[in-house]
Structure formats: C-alpha cells, structure tokens
C-alpha positions as CSV (number, residue, x, y, z in Angstrom):
1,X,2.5,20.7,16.6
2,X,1.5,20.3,13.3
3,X,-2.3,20.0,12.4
4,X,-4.0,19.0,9.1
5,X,-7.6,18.4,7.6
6,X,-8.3,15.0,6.9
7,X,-8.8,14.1,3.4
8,X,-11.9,11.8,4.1
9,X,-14.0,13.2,6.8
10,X,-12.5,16.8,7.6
11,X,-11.6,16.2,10.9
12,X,-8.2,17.2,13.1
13,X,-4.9,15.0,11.8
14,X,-2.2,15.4,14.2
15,X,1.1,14.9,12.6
16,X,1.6,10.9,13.1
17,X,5.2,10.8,11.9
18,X,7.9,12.3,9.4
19,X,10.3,10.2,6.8
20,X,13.0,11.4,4.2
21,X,12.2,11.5,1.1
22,X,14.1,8.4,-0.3
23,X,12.4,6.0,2.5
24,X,11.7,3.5,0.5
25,X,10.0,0.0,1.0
26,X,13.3,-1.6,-0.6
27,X,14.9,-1.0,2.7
28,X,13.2,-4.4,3.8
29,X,15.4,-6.4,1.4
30,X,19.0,-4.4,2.6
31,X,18.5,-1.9,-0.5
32,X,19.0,1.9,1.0
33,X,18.8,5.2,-1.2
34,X,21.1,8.1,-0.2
35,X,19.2,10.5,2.3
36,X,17.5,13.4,0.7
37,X,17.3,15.2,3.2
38,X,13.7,16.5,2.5
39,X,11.3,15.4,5.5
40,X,7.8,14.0,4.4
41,X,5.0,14.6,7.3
42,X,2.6,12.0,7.7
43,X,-0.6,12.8,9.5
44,X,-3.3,10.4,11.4
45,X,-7.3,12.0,11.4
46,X,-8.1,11.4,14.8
47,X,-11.8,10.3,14.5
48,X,-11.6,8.1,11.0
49,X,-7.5,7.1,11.0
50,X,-6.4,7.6,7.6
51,X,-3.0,8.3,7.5
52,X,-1.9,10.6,4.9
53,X,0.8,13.0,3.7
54,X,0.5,16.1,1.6
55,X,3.9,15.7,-0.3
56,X,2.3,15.3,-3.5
57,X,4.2,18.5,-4.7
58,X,7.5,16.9,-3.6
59,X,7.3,14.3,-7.2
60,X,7.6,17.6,-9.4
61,X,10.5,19.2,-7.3
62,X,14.1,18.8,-8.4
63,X,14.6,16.3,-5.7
64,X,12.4,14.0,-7.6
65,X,13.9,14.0,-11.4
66,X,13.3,11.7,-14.1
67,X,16.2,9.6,-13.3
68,X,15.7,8.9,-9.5
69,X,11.8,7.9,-10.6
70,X,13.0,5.0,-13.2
71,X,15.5,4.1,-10.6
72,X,13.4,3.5,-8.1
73,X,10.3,2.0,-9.9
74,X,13.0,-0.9,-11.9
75,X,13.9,-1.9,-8.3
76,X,10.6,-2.6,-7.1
77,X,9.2,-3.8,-10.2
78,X,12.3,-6.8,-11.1
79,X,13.2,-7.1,-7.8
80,X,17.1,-6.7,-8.6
C-alpha cells in the first residue's frame, strides 16, 4: 500500500485513489482525451483530509508537451 506525508500537517496519507493522466474535468460535458497511460496517485491524510497528489513532475515530462497544455486549457477556458 502506498503511504505518503501530508503536505499540511505531516501525518500518514493512504493512497485514496489513482487516475490517468488525461482525466480531465471536460469528461462531464462528453469531451474525453486519449488515455495516457500514466497513473496519477492521489492520497487522503488521515487525521486533516487533504487530498493531494505528488505528480507535479508529470507537467515537465514528455507526456505533458506544449501542445497537449494549450489544448487542454482552450477547452476549458471557451467552453468549445
């Protein structure tokens, strides 16, 4: 089982759930981005509840170029 650290109070966060990469809120209005592939782990601290991931490295990995970025931010921003 993965264990983290929370970010606010440095308690135990079991892993709370994992996602690909591409999940996007979009997906609520029928709009789907091709699976990735790459898993994001989400993890819940156990005495404050934050939920958090540590995927931050993920944005400057080649599965996150330029292109997929603009992409993704003119369909949430126009809502087309």
């Amino acid at each position: 089982m993965r264990i983290s650290i929370c970010k606010v109070c440095n308690e135990p966060a079991p892993l709370y759930g994992v996602t690909d990469f591409n999940k996007s809120c979009e997906e609520r209005r029928g709009r789907y981005l091709p699976l990735t592939g790459v898993p994001v782990y989400y993890h819940r601290c156990d005495s404050c509840g934050l939920i958090f991931t540590s995927a931050s490295g993920l944005l400057s990995s080649p599965v996150c170029n330029r292109d997929r970025v603009i992409e993704v931010e003119s369909i949430s921003v126009d809502g087309s």
